[in-house]
C-alpha positions as CSV (number, residue, x, y, z in Angstrom):
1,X,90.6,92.8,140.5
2,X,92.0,96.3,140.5
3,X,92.7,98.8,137.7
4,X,96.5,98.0,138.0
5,X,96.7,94.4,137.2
6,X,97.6,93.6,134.2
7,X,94.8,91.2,132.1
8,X,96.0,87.6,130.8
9,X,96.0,89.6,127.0
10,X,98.2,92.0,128.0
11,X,100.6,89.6,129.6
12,X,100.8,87.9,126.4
13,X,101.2,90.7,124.2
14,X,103.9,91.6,126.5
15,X,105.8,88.2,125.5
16,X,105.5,88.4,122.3
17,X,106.3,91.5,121.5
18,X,109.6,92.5,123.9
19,X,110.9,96.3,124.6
20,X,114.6,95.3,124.7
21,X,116.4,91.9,122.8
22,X,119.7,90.6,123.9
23,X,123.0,92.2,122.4
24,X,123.3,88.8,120.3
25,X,120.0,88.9,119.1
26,X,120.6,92.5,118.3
27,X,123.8,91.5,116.6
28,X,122.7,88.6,114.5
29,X,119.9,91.1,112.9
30,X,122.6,93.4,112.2
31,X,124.9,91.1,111.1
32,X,127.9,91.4,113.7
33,X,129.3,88.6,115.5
34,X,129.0,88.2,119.1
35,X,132.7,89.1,120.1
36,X,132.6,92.2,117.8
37,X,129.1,93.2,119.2
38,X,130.3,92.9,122.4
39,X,133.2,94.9,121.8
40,X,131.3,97.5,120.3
41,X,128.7,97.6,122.9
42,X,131.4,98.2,125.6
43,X,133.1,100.5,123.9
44,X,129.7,102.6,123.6
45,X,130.2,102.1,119.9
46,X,127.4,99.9,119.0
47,X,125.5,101.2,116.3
48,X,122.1,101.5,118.2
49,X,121.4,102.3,121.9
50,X,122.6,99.5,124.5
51,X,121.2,99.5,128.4
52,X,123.6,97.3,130.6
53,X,121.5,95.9,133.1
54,X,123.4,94.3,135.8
55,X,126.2,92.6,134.0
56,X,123.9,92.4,130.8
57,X,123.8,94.2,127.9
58,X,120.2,94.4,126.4
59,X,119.4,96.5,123.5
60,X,115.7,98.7,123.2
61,X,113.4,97.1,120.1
62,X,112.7,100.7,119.2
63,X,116.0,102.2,118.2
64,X,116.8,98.7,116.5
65,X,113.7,99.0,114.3
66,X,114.7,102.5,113.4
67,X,117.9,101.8,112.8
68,X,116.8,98.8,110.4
69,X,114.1,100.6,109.1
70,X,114.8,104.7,108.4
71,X,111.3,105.0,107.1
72,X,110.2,104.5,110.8
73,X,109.6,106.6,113.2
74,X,109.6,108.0,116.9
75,X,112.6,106.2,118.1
76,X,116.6,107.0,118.7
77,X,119.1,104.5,117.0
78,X,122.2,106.2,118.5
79,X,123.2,106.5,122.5
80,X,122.7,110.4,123.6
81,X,126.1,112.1,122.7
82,X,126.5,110.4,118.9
83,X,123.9,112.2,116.8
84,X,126.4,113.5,114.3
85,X,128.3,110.6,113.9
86,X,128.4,107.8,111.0
């Protein structure tokens, strides 16, 4: 086995603990419906940062956590170019 394969524990911490949820997922936490999430996600308005990957949208764990909880830290919550908005 070489240094780069990943061990069975880190496999399974890697499903369990995801780096990007779906837009929904990310919607129902956040309390917005699908339609208006995505809406919001297409019109770069979405209140954390969104990745479209392919023709999915998929939204980073990180900036959802910070945006849910301020006290954390070490992650955006707003797509580059919206820092000083509401």
């Amino acid at each position: 086995m070489t240094g780069t394969t990943p061990t069975q524990r880190q496999a399974t911490e890697a499903t369990e603990r995801p780096e990007v949820v779906s837009l929904l997922a990310a919607g129902r936490l956040l309390g917005i419906g699908r339609t208006k999430a995505y809406r919001l996600a297409k019109a770069g308005e979405f209140p954390c940062r969104v990745l479209k990957i392919g023709g999915r949208y998929a939204v980073p764990v990180r900036g959802l956590r910070a945006l849910l909880d301020p006290t954390t830290t070490g992650g955006d919550s707003r797509p580059s170019g919206q820092e000083g908005r509401p």
